[in-house]
ROGULUM-523637 format. One record per atom (N, C-alpha, C): x, y, z; atom name; chain; residue in three letters. Coordinates in steps of 0.2 Angstrom, whole numbers. Last residue first. Example, Ala and Ser with C-alpha at 12.3 -4.5 7.8 and 13.67 -1.06 7.14 Angstrom:
<nodes>
u, v, w, a, c, r
64, -11, 35, N, A, ser $
68, -5, 36, CA, A, ser $
64, 0, 39, C, A, ser $
66, -28, 39, N, A, ala $
62, -22, 39, CA, A, ala $
66, -16, 39, C, A, ala $
</nodes>
This chain:
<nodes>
u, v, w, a, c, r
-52, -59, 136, N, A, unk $
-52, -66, 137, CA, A, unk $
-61, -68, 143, C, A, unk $
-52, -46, 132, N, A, unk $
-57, -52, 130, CA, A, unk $
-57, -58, 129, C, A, unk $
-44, -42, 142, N, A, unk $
-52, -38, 143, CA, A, unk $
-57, -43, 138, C, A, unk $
-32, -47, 141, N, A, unk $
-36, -48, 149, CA, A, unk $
-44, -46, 146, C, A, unk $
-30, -41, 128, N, A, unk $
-31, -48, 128, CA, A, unk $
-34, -50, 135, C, A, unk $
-28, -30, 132, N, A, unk $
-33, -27, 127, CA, A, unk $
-34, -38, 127, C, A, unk $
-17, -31, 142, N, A, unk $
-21, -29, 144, CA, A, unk $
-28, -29, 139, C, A, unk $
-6, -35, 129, N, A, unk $
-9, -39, 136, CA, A, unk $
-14, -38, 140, C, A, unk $
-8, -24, 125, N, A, unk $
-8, -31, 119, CA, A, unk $
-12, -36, 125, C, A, unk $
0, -17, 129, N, A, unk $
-5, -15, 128, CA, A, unk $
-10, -20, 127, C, A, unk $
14, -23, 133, N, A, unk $
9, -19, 137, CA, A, unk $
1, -20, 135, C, A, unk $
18, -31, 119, N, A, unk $
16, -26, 122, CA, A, unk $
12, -24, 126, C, A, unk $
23, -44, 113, N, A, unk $
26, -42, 119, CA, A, unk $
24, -34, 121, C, A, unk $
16, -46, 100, N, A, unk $
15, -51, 106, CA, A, unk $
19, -48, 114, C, A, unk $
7, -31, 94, N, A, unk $
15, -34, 95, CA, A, unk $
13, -37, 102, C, A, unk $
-4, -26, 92, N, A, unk $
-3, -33, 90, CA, A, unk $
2, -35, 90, C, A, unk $
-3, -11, 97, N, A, unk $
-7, -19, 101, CA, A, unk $
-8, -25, 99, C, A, unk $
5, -5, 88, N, A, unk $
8, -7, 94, CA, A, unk $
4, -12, 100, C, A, unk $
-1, -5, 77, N, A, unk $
4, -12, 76, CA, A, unk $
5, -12, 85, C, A, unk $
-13, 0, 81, N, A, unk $
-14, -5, 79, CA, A, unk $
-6, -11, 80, C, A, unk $
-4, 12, 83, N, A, unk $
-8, 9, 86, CA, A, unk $
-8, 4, 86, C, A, unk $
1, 16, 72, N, A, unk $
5, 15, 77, CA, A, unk $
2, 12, 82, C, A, unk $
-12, 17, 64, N, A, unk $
-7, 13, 63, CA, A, unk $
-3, 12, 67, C, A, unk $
-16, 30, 70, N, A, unk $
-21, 24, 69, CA, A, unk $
-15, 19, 67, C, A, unk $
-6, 39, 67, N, A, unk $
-7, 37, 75, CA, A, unk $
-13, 31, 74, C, A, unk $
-7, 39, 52, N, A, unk $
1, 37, 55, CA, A, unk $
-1, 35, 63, C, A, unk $
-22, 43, 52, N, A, unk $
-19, 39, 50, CA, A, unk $
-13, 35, 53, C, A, unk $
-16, 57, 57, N, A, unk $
-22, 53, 62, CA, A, unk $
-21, 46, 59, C, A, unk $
-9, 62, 45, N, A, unk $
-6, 60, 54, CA, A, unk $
-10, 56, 57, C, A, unk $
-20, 64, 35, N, A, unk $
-13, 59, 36, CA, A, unk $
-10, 58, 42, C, A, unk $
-29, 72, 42, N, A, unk $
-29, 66, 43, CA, A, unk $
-25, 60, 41, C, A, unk $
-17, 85, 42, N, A, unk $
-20, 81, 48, CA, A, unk $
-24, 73, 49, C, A, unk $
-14, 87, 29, N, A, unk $
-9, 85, 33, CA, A, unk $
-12, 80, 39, C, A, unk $
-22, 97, 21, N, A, unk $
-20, 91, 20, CA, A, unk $
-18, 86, 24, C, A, unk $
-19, 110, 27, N, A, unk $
-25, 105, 28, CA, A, unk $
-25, 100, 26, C, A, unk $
-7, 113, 23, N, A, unk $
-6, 112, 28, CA, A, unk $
-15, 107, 29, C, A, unk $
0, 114, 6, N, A, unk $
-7, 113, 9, CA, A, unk $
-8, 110, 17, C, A, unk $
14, 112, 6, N, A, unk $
11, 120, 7, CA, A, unk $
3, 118, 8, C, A, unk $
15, 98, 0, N, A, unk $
16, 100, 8, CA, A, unk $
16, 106, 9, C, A, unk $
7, 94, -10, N, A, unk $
3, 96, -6, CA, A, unk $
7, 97, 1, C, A, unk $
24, 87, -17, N, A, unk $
14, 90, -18, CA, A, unk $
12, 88, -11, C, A, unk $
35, 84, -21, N, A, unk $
33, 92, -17, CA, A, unk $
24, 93, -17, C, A, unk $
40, 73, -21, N, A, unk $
37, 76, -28, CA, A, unk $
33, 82, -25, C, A, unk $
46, 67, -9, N, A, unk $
48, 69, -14, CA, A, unk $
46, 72, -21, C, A, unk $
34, 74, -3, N, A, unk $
41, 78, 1, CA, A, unk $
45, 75, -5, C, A, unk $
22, 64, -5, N, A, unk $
22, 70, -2, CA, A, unk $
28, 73, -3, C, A, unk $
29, 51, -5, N, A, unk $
29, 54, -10, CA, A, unk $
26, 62, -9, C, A, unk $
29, 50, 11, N, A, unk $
36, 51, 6, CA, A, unk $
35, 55, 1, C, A, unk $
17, 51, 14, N, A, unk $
23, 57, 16, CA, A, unk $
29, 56, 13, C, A, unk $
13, 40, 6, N, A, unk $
9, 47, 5, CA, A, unk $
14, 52, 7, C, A, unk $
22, 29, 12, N, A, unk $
20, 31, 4, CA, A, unk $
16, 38, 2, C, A, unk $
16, 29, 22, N, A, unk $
21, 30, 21, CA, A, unk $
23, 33, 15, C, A, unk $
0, 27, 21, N, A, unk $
2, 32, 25, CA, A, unk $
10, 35, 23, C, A, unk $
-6, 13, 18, N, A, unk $
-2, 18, 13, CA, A, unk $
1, 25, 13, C, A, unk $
-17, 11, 25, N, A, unk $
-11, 7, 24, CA, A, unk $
-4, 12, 21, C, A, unk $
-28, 15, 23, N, A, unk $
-28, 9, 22, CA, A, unk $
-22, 3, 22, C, A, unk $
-26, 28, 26, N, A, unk $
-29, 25, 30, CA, A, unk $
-30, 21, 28, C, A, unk $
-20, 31, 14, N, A, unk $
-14, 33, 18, CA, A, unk $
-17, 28, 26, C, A, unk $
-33, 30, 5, N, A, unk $
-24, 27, 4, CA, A, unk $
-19, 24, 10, C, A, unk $
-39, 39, 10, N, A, unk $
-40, 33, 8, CA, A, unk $
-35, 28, 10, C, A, unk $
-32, 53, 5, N, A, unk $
-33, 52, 14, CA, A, unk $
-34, 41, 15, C, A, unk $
-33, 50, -7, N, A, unk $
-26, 50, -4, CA, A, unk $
-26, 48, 4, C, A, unk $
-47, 51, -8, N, A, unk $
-43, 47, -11, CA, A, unk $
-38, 44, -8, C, A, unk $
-48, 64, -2, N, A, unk $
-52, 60, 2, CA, A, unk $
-49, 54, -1, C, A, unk $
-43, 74, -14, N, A, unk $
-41, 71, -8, CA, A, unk $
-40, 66, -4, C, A, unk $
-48, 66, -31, N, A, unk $
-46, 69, -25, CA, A, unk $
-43, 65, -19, C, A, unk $
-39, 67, -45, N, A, unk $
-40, 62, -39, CA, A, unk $
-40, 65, -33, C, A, unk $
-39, 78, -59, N, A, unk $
-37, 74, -55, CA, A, unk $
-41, 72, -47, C, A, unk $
-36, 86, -73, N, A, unk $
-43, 82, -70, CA, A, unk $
-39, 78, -65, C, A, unk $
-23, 96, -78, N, A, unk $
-29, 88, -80, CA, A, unk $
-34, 87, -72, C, A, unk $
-13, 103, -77, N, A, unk $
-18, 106, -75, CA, A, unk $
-24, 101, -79, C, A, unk $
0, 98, -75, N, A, unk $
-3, 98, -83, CA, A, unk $
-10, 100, -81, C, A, unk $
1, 97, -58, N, A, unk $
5, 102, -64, CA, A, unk $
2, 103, -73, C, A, unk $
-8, 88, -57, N, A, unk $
-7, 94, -55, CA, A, unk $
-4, 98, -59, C, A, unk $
0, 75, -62, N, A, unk $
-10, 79, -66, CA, A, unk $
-11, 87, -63, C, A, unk $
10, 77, -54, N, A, unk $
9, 76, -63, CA, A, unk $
3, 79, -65, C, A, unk $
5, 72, -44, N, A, unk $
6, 79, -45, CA, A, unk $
7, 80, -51, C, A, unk $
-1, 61, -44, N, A, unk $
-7, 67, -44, CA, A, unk $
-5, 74, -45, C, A, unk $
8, 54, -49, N, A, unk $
3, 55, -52, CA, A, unk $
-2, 60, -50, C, A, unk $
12, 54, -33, N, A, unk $
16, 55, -41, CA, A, unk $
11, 58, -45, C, A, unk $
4, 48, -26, N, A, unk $
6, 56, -23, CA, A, unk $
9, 59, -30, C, A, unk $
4, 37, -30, N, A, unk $
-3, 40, -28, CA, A, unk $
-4, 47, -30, C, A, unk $
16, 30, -28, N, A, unk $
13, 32, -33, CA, A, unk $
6, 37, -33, C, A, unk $
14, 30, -13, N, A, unk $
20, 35, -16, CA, A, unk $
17, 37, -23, C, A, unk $
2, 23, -11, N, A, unk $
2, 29, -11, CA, A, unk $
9, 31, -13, C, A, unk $
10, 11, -18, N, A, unk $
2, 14, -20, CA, A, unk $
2, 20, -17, C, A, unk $
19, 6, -8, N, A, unk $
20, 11, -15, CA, A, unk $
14, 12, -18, C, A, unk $
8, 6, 3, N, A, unk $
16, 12, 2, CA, A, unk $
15, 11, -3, C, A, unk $
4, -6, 0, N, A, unk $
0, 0, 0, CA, A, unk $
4, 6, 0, C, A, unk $
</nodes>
């Protein structure tokens, strides 16, 4: 899902810049909540698109803390993991 969004962020600025018909946000936000978070701030910073759009940015972050998440309660050695296992045993 990274290279889908790094690709994502590619191609959107291409069509950005050729001033074509492009893919919205909600798309991208998609992407990044699916998985693809990495790939969105990569390609974000290396094909320069949308880092002067600060509103863009937030629910990419929310995304990166849903995901830090996730992996941080399914790792067998987490605090969290343990206590989120106590509640539905």
């Amino acid at each position: 899902m990274s290279l889908f969004g790094f690709a994502a962020m590619g191609v959107d600025k291409l069509l950005a810049v050729g001033r074509r018909s492009r893919g919205s946000e909600r798309t991208l936000w998609l992407t990044a909540l699916l998985g693809g978070v990495v790939g969105i701030v990569v390609g974000g910073y290396v094909f320069h698109h949308k880092t002067s759009k600060p509103g863009f940015w937030p629910p990419v972050v929310i995304s990166a803390v849903v995901w830090a998440a996730v992996i941080a309660l399914s790792s067998p050695h987490s605090p969290a993991s343990a206590t989120v296992g106590m509640l539905l045993a």
